[in-house]
C-alpha positions as CSV (number, residue, x, y, z in Angstrom):
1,X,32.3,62.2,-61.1
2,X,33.3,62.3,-57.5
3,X,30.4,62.7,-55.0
4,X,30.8,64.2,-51.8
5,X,28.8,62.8,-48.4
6,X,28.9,64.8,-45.4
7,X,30.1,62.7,-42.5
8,X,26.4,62.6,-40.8
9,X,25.2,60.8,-44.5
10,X,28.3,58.8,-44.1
11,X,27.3,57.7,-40.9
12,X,23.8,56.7,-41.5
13,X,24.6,55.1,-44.7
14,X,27.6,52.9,-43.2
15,X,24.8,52.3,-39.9
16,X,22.0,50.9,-42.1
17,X,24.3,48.7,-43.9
18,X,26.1,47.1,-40.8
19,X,22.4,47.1,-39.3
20,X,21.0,45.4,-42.5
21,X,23.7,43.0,-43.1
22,X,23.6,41.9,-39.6
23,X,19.7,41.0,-39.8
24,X,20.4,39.6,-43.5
25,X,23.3,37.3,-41.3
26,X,21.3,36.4,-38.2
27,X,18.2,35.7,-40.9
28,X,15.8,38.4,-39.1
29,X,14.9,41.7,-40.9
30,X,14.1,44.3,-38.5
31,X,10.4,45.0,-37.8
32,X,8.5,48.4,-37.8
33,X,5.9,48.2,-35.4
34,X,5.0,52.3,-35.0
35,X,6.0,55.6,-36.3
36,X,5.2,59.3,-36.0
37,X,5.4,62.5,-37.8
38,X,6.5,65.2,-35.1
39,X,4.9,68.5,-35.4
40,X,4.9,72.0,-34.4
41,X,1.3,73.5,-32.8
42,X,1.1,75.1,-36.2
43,X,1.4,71.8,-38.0
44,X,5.0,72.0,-39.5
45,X,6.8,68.6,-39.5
46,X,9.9,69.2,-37.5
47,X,10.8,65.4,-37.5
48,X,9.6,61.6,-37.3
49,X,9.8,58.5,-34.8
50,X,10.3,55.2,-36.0
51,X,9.6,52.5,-33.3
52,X,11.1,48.7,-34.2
53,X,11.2,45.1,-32.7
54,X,14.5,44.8,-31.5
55,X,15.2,41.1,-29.7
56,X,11.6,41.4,-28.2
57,X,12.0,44.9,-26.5
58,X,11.0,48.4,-28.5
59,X,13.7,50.5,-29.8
60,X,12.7,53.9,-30.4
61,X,14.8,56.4,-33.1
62,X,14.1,59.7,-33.5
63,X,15.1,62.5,-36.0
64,X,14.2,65.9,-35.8
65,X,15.2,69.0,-37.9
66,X,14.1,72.9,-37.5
67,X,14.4,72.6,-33.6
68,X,16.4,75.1,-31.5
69,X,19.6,74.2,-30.6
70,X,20.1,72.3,-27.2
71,X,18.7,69.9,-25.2
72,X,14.7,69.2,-25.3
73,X,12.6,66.9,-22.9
74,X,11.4,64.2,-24.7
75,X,7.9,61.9,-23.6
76,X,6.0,59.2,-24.5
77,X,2.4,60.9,-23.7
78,X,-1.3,59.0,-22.8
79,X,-3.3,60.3,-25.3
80,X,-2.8,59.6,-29.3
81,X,-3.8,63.5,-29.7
82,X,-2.0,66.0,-30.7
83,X,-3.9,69.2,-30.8
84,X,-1.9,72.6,-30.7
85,X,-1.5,75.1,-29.8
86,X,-0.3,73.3,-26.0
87,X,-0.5,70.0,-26.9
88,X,-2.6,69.3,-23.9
89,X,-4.6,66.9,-26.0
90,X,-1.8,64.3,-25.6
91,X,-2.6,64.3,-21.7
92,X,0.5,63.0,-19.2
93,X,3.5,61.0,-19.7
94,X,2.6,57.2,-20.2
95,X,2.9,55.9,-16.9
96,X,0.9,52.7,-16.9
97,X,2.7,51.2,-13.7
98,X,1.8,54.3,-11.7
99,X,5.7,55.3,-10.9
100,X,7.0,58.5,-10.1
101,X,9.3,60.6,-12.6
102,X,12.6,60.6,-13.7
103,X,15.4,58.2,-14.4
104,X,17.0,60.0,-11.2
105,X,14.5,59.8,-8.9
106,X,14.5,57.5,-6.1
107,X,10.7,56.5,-6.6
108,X,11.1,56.6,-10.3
109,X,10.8,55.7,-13.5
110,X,8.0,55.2,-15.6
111,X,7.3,54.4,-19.9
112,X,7.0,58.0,-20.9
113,X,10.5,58.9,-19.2
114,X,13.0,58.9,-22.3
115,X,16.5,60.6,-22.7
116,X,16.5,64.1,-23.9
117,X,17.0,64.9,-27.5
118,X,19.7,66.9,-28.3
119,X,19.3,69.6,-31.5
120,X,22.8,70.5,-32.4
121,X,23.3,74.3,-33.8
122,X,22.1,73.7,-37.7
123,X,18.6,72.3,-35.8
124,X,19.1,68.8,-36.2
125,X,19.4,66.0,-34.2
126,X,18.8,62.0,-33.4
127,X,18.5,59.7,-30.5
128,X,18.1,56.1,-30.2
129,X,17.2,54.4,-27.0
130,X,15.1,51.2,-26.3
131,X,11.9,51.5,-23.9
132,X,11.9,49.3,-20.9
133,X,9.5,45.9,-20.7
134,X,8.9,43.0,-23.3
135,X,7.5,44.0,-26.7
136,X,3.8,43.0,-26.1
137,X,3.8,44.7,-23.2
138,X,5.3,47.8,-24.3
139,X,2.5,47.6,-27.4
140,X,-0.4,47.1,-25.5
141,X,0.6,50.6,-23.5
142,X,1.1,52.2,-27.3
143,X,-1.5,51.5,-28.8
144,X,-4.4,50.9,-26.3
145,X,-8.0,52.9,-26.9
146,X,-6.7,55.8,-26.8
147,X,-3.2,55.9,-28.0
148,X,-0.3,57.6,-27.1
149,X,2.0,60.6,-28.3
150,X,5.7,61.4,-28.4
151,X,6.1,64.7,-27.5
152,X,9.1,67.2,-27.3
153,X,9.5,70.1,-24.5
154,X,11.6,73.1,-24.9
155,X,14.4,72.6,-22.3
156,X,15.9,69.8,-20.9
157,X,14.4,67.4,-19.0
158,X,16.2,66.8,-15.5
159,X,15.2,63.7,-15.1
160,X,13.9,64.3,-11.8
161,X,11.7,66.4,-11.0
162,X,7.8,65.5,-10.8
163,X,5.4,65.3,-13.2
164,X,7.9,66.4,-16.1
165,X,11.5,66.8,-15.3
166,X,11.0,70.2,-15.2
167,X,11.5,70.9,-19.0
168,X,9.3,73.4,-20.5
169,X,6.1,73.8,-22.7
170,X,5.6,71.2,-24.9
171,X,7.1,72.2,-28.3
172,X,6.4,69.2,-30.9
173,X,4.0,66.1,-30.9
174,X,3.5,63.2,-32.9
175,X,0.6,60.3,-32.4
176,X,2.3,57.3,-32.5
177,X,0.5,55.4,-35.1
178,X,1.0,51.3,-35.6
179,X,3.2,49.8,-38.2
């Protein structure tokens, strides 16, 4: 019997098992230390967020599926809420240092600024990117009283413009839960 992996499967499988071996090698195993389930304001899951321990900084990947094609502004939000239908409930971009906006701005960047996630035209799509700051510091942002969210715009973020790089009505959410 031959079976037949599409070359996005292929991928994944042959980057776990590289990823694996090399923690099996270097005698660390990689460490889960959040996740969330993204979902639309009428509660479809549309994709998750695994957050790891990666040489004392956070690495962040997400997957998402059912999305419209294109780039979409991606955040890590205040609040651990994610009410629909506006997601308002999540409150602003994480931004425990006070900065400004945007990986392009002169005054900025701050914790919730994170690259956009692009949805390629079946409605799927992944980024991986690692959050500024050591580990415990990065935590005790996540996960303080009230939490914090991931959310995803509609259009692209410009990484600019003030408060939200200009990208759109927030489309998904996920509370970023620990472990």
């Amino acid at each position: 019997m031959v079976t037949h992996l599409n070359t996005s499967k292929w991928l994944l499988l042959v980057g776990t098992v590289l990823v694996t071996g090399a923690c099996a090698t270097a005698g660390i195993a990689p460490s889960t230390i959040g996740h969330a389930q993204l979902v639309t304001p009428d509660g479809r899951a549309v994709g998750e967020a695994v957050l790891h321990d990666t040489k004392g900084q956070v690495s962040v990947t997400i997957t998402a599926h059912d999305l419209a094609a294109g780039p979409h502004g991606l955040h890590l939000h205040a609040v651990g809420k994610c009410e629909g239908p506006a997601f308002a409930s999540a409150g602003p971009h994480l931004n425990p240092g006070n900065h400004q906006h945007g990986s392009l701005n002169p005054a900025g960047t701050h914790l919730g600024d994170l690259p956009n996630l692009v949805i390629a035209a079946d409605g799927k799509g992944s980024v991986t990117f690692s959050l500024p700051g050591s580990q415990s510091d990065t935590t005790a942002a996540l996960f303080d009283a009230d939490g914090s969210a991931i959310v995803v715009h509609a259009t692209q973020d410009d990484y600019l413009t003030d408060p939200s790089g200009n990208s759109g009505a927030r489309i998904a959410c996920g509370t970023v839960m620990p472990g």
